[in-house]
C-alpha positions in Angstrom: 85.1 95.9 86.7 86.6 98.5 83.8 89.7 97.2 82.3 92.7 98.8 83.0 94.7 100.5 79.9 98.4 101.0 79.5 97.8 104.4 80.4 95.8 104.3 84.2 98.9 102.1 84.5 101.3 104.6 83.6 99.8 107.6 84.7 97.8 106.7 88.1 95.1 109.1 89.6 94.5 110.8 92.3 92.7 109.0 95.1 92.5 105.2 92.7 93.5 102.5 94.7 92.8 99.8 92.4 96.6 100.7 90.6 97.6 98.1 93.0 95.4 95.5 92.0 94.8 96.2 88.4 98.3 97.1 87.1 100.7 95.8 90.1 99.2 92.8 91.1 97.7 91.4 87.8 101.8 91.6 86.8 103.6 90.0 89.6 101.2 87.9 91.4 102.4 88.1 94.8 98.5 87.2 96.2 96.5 88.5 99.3 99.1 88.9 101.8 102.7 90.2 98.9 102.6 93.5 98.7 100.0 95.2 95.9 97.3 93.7 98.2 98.0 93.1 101.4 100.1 96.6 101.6 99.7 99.1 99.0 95.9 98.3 98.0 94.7 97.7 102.1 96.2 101.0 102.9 95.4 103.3 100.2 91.6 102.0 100.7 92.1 102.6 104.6 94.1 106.3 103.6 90.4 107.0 101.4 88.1 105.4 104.1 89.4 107.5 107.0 90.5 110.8 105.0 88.0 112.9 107.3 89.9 112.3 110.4 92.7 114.7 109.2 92.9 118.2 108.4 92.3 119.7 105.1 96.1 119.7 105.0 96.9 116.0 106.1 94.5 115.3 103.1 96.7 117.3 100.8 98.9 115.1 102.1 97.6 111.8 101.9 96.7 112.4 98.3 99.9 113.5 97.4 101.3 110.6 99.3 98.7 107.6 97.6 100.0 109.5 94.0 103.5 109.3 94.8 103.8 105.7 95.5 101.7 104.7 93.0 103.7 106.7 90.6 106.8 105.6 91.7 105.6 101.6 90.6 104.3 102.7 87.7 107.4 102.2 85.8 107.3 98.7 86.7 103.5 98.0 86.3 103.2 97.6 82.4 106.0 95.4 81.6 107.4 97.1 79.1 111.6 96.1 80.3 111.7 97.0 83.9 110.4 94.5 86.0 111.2 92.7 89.5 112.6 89.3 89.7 110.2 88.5 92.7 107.2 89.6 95.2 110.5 90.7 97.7 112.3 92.4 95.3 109.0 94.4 94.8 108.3 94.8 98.4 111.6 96.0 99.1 111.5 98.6 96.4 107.9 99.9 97.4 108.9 100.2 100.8 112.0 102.4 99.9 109.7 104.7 97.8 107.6 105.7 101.5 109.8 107.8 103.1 110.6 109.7 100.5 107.1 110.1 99.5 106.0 111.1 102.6 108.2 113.8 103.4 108.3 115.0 99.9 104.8 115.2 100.6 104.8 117.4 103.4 104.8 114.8 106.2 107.2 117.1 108.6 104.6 120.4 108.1 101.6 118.1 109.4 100.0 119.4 113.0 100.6 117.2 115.5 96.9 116.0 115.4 97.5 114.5 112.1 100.2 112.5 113.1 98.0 110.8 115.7 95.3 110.0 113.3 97.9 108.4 110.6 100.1 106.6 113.6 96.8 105.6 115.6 94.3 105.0 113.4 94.9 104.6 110.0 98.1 103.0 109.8 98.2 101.8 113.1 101.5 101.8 115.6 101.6 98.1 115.1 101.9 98.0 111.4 104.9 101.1 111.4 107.0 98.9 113.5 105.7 95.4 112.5 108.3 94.6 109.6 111.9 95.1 108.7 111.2 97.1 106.2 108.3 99.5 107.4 110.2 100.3 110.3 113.1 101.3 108.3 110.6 103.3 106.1 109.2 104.9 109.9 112.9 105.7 111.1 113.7 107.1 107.6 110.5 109.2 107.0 111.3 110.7 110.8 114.9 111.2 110.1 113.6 113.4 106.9 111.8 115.5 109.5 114.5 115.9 111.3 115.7 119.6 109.7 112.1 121.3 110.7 112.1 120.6 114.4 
């Protein structure tokens, strides 16, 4: 395994899921099942493994998306002053950063097949409605869709 510098921490790249692991999760600790693992890291790999089910733009997206997450923890991955005060605190920030990210990212522009593939397959209906949290992130990614229908 490479070691991660200060700067892949800082700056994360484009379709990289091991941000989670190498700069979230070797800081906070929250093991398999807190967030940089059991969230971010499982579906960033699952976003790479199944990028040919979408269309050319709903990889666009999911790109844009996995970078704008990532680069929204950043901030928080290298210690430097910002930190959380726990695994929740974490969570609960992470989670705030999807909807946002995924209709900054052109969520709402996606054909209709798209949103099947993400909803169905990748990220699965049970997961979007399983937590607290990630259905908040659902209702509020939806509501930010809202204006273009």
């Amino acid at each position: 395994a490479s070691s991660t510098t200060p700067s892949e921490c800082s700056n994360p790249q484009p379709n990289d899921c091991n941000f989670y692991a190498q700069c979230i999760e070797s800081r906070y600790n929250c093991g398999p099942t807190g967030y940089p693992i059991g969230y971010g890291q499982y579906y960033c790999d699952k976003f790479v493994a199944d990028a040919s089910l979408l269309s050319p733009e709903g990889q666009t997206w999911m790109v844009n998306v996995m970078l704008c997450l990532q680069r929204d923890l950043a901030p928080y991955a290298l210690g430097a002053g910002q930190g959380f005060s726990s695994c929740q605190t974490l969570q609960d920030f992470a989670f705030s950063t999807h909807p946002v990210c995924y209709v900054s990212s052109g969520l709402c522009t996606l054909p209709v097949t798209d949103w099947e593939v993400i909803v169905e397959k990748i990220v699965g209906v049970k997961t979007l409605f399983d937590t607290w949290d990630a259905l908040k992130a659902t209702l509020e990614a939806a509501g930010g869709c809202a204006e273009f229908y």
